[in-house]
DSSP file (Angstrom, degrees, kcal/mol; ACC not computed):
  #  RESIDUE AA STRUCTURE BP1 BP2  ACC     N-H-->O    O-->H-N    N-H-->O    O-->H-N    TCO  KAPPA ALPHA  PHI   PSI    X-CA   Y-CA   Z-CA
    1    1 A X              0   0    0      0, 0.0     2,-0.1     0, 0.0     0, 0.0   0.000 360.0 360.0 360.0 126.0  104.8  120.7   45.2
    2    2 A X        -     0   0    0      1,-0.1     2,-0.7     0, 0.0     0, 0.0  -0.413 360.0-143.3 -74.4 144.7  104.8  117.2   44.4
    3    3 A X        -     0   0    0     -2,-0.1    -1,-0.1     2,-0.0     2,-0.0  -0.810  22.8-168.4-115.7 103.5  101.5  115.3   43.5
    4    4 A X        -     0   0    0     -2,-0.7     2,-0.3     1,-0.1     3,-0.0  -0.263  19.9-105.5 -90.2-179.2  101.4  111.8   44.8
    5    5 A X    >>  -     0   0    0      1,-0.0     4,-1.6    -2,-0.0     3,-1.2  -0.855  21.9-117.0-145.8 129.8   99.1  109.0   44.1
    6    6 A X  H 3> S+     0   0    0      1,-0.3     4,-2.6    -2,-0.3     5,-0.3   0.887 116.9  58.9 -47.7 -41.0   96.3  107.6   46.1
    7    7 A X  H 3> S+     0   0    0      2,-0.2     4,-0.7     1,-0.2    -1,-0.3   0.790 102.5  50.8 -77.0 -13.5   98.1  104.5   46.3
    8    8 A X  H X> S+     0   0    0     -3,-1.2     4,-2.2     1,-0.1     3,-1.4   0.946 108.0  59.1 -79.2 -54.1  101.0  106.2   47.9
    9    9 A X  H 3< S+     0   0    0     -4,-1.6     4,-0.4     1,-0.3    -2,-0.2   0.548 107.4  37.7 -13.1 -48.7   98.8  107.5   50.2
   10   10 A X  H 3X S+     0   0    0     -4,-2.6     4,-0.5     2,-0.2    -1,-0.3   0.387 113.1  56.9-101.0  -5.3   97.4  104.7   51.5
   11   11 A X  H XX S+     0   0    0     -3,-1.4     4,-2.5    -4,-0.7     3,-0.6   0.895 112.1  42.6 -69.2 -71.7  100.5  102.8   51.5
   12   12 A X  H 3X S+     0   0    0     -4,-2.2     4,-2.5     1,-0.3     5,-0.2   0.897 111.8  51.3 -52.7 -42.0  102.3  105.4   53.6
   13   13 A X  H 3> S+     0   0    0     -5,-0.4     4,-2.1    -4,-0.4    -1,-0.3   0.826 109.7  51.6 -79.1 -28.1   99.6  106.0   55.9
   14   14 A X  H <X S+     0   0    0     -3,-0.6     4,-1.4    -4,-0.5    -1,-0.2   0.753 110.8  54.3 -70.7 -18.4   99.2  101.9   56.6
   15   15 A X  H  X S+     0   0    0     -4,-2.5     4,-1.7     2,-0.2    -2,-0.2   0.815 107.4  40.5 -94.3 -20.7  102.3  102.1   57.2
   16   16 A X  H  X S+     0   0    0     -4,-2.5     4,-3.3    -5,-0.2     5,-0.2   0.937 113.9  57.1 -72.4 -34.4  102.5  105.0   59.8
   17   17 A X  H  X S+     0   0    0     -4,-2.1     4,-0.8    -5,-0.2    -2,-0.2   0.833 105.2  50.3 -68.9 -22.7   99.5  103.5   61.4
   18   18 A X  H >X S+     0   0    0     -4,-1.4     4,-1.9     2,-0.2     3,-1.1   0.971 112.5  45.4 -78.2 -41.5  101.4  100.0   61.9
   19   19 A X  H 3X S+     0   0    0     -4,-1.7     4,-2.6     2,-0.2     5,-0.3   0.989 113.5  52.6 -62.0 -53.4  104.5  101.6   63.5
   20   20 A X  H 3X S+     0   0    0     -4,-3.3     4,-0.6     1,-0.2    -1,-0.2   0.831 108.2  48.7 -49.0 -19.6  102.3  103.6   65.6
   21   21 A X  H <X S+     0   0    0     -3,-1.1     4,-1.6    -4,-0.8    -2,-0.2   0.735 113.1  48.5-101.9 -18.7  100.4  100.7   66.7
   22   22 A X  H  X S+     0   0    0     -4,-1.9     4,-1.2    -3,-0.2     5,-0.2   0.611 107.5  51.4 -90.7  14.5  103.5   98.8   67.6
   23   23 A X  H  X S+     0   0    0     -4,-2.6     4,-2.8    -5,-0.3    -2,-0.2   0.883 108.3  50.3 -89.3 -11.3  105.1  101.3   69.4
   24   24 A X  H  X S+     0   0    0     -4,-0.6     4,-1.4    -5,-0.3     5,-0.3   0.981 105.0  63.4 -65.1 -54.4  101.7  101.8   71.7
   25   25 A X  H  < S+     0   0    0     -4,-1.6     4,-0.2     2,-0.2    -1,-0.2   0.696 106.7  41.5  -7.2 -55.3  102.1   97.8   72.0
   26   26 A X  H >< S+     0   0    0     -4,-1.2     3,-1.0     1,-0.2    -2,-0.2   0.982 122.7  43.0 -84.1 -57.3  105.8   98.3   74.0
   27   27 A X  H 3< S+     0   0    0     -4,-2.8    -2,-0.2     1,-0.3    -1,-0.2   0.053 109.6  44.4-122.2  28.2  104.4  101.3   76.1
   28   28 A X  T 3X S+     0   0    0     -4,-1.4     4,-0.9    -2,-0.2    -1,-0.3   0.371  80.6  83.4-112.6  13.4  101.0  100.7   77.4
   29   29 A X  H <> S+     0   0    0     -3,-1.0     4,-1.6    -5,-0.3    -2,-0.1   0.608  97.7  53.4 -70.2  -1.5  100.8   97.1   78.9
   30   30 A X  H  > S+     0   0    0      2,-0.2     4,-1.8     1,-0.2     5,-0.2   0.671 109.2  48.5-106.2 -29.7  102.4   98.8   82.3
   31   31 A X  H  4 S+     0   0    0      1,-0.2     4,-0.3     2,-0.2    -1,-0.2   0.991 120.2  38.4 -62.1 -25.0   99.6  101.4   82.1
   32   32 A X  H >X S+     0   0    0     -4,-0.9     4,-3.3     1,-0.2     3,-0.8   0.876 114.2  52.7 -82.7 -41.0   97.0   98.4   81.7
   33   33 A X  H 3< S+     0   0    0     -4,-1.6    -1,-0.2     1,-0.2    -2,-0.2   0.834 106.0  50.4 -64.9 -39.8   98.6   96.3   83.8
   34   34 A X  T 3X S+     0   0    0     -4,-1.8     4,-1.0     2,-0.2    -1,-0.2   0.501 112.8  51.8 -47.9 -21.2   98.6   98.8   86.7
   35   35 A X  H <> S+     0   0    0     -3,-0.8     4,-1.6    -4,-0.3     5,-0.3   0.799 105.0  53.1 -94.9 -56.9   94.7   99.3   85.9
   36   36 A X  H  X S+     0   0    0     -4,-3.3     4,-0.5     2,-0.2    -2,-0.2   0.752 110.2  45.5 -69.5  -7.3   94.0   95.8   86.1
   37   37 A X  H >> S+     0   0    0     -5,-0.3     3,-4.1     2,-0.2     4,-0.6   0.818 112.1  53.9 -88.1 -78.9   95.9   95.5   89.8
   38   38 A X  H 3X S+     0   0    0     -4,-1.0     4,-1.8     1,-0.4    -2,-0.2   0.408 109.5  52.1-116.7 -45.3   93.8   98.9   91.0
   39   39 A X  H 3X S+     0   0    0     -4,-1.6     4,-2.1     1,-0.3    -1,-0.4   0.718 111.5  41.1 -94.1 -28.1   90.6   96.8   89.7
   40   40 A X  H <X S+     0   0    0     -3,-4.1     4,-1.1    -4,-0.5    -2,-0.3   0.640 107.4  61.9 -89.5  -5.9   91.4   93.5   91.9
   41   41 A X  H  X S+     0   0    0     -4,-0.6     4,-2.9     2,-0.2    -2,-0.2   0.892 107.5  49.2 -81.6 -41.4   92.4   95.8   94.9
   42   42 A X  H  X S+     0   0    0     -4,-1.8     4,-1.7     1,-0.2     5,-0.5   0.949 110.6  49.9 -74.0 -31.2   88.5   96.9   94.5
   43   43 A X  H  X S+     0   0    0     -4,-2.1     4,-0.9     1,-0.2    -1,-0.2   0.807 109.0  47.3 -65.8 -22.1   87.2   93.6   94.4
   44   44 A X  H  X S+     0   0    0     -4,-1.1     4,-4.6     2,-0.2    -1,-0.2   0.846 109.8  49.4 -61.0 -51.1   88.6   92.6   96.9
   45   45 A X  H  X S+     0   0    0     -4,-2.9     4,-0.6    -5,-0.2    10,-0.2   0.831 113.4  54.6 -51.2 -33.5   87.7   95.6   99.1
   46   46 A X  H >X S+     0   0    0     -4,-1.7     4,-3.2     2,-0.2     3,-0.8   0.855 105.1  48.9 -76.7 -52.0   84.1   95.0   97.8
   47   47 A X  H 3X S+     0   0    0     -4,-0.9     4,-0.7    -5,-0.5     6,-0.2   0.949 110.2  55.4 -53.4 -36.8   83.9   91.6   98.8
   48   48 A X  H 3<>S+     0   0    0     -4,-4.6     5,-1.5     1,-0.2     3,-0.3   0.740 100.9  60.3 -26.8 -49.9   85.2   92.6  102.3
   49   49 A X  H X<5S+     0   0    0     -3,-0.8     3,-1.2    -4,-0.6    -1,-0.2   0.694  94.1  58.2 -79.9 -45.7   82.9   94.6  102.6
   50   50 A X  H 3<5S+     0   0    0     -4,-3.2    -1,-0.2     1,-0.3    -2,-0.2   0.490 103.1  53.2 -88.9   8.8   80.2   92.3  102.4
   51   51 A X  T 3<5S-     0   0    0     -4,-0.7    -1,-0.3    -3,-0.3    -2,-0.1  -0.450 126.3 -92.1-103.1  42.2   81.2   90.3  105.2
   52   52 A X  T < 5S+     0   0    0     -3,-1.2     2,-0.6     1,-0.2    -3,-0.2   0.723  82.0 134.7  67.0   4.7   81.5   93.2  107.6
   53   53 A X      < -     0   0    0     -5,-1.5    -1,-0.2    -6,-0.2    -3,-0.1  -0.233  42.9-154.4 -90.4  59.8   85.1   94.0  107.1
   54   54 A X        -     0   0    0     -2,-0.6     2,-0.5    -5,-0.1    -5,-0.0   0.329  24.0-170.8 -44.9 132.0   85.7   97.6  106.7
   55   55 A X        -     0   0    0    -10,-0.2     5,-0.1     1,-0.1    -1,-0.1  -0.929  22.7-130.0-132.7 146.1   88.7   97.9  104.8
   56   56 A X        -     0   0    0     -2,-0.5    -1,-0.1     1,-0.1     0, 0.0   0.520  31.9-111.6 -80.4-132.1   90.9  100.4  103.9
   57   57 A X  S    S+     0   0    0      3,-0.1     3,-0.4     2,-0.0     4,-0.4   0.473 116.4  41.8-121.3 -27.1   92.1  101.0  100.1
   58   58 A X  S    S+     0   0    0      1,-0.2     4,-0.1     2,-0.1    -3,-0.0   0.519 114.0  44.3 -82.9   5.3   95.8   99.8  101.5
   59   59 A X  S  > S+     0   0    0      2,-0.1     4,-1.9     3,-0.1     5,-0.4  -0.118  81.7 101.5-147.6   9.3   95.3   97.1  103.6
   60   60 A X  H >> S+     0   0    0     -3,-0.4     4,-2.1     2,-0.1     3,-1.8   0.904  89.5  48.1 -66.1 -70.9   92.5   95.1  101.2
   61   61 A X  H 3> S+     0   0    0     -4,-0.4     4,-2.3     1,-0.2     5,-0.1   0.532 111.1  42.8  -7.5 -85.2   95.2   92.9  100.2
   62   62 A X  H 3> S+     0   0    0      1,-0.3     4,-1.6     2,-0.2    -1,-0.2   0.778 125.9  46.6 -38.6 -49.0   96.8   91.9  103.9
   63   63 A X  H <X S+     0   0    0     -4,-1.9     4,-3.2    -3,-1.8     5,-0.5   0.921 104.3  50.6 -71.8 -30.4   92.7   91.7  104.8
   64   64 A X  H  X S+     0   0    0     -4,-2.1     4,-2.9    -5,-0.4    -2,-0.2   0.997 116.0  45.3 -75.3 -50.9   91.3   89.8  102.2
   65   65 A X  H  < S+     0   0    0     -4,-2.3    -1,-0.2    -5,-0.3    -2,-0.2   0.836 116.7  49.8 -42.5 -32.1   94.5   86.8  103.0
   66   66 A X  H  < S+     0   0    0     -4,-1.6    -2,-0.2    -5,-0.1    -1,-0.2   0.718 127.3  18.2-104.5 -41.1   93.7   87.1  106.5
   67   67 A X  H  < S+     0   0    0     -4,-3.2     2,-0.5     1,-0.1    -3,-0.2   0.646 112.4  77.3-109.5  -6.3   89.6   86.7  106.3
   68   68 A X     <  +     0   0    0     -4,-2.9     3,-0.1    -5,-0.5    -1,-0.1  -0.903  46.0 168.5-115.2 127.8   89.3   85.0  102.6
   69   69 A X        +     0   0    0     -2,-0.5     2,-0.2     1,-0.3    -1,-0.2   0.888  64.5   3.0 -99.4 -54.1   90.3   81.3  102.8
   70   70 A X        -     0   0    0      2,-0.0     2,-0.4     0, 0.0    -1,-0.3  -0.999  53.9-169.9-163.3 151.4   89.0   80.5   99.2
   71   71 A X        -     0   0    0     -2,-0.2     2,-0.2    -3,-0.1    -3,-0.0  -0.956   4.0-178.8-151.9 149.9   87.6   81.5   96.1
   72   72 A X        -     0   0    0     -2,-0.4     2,-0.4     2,-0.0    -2,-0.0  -0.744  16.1-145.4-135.7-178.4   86.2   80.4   93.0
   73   73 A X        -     0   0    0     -2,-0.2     2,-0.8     2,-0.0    -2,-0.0  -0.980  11.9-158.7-148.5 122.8   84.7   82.1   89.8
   74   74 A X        -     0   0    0     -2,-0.4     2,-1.3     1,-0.0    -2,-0.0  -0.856   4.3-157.4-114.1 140.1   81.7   80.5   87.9
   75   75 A X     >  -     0   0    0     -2,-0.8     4,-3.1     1,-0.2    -1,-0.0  -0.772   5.6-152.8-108.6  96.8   81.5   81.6   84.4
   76   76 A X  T  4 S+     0   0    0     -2,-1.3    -1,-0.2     2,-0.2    -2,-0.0   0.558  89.3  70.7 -82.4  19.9   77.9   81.1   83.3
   77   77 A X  T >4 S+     0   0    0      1,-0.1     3,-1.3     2,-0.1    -1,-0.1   1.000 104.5  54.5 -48.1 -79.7   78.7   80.7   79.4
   78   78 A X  T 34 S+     0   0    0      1,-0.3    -2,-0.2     3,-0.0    -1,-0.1   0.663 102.6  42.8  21.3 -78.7   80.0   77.7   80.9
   79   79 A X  T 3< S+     0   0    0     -4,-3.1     2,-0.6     1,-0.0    -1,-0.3   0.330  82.5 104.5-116.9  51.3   77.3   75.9   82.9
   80   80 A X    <         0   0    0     -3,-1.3    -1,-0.0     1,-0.1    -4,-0.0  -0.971 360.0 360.0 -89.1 115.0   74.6   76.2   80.6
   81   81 A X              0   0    0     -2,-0.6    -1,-0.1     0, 0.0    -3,-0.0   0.646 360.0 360.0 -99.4 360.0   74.4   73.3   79.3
């Protein structure tokens, strides 16, 4: 049995951890990206919802063009002045 040297140790092991972290890089934006559509489908649904639209989970989209004209987002980091 071979006796290696802390500093091989921690060499090798930064170095699995960087190839592990770019291979997660290539193969989880679709999973995130899918998460992040799933999360405007609910806001949408919600905001429907509070103008009296029932809506379904398939049809927020098709509703939300249909009853939502325009829309803004105010970030209040922003307008504190």
């Amino acid at each position: 049995m071979k006796n290696f040297s802390n500093k091989y140790i921690f060499i090798f092991s930064s170095v699995m951890v960087i190839i592990r972290l770019q291979l997660c890089s290539r193969w989880l934006p679709p999973f995130f990206s899918r998460a992040g559509k799933n999360l405007e489908i609910e806001k949408k649904k919600s905001m429907l919802e509070s103008i009296n639209v029932p809506a379904e989970w398939g049809k927020a989209e098709e509703l939300y063009d249909k009853y939502i004209k325009e829309s803004f987002v105010i970030n209040p980091a922003v307008v504190k002045g």
